[in-house]
C-alpha positions as CSV (number, residue, x, y, z in Angstrom):
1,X,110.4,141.8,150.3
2,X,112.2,138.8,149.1
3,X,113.8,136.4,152.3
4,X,117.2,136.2,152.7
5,X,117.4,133.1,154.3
6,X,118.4,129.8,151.9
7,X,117.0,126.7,152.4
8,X,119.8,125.6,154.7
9,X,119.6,128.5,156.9
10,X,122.2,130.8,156.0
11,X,121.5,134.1,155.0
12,X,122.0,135.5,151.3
13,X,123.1,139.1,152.7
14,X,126.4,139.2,155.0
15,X,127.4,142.2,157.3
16,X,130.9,143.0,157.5
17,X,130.4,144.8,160.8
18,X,134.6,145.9,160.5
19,X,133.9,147.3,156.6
20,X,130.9,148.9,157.4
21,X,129.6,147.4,154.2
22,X,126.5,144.5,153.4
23,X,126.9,141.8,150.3
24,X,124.6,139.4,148.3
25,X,124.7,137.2,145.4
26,X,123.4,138.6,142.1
27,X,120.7,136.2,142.1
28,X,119.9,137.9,145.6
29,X,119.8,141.3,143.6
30,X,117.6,139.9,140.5
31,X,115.3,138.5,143.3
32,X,115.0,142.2,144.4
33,X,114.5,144.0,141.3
34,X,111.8,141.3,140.4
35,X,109.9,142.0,143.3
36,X,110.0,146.0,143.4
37,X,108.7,145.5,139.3
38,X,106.5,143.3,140.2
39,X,104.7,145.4,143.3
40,X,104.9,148.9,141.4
41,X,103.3,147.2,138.4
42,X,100.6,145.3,140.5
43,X,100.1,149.3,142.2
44,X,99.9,150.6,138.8
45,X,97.1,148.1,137.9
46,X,95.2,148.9,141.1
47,X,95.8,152.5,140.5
48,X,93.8,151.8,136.3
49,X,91.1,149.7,138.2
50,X,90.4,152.4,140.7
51,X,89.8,155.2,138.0
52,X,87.5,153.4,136.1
């Protein structure tokens, strides 16, 4: 899973304890999506290979 912590520090995702709720940038999101693509197609791969 992607790290939320930037280079200076801070964290990409912020609790609002009060609203009960969690943000992030879109760029956070993106980074997300990427690596949940990325992992099912590397399991998909692995899954081909093994059949042969």
């Amino acid at each position: 899973m992607p790290d939320p912590i930037q280079k200076d520090g801070t964290s990409a995702v912020v609790l609002d304890a009060e609203a009960d709720t969690v943000s992030m940038p879109m760029w956070y999101w993106r980074k997300i999506v990427n690596y949940i693509i990325d992992t099912q197609t590397a399991l998909k791969i692995a899954g081909a290979e093994k059949q042969k």
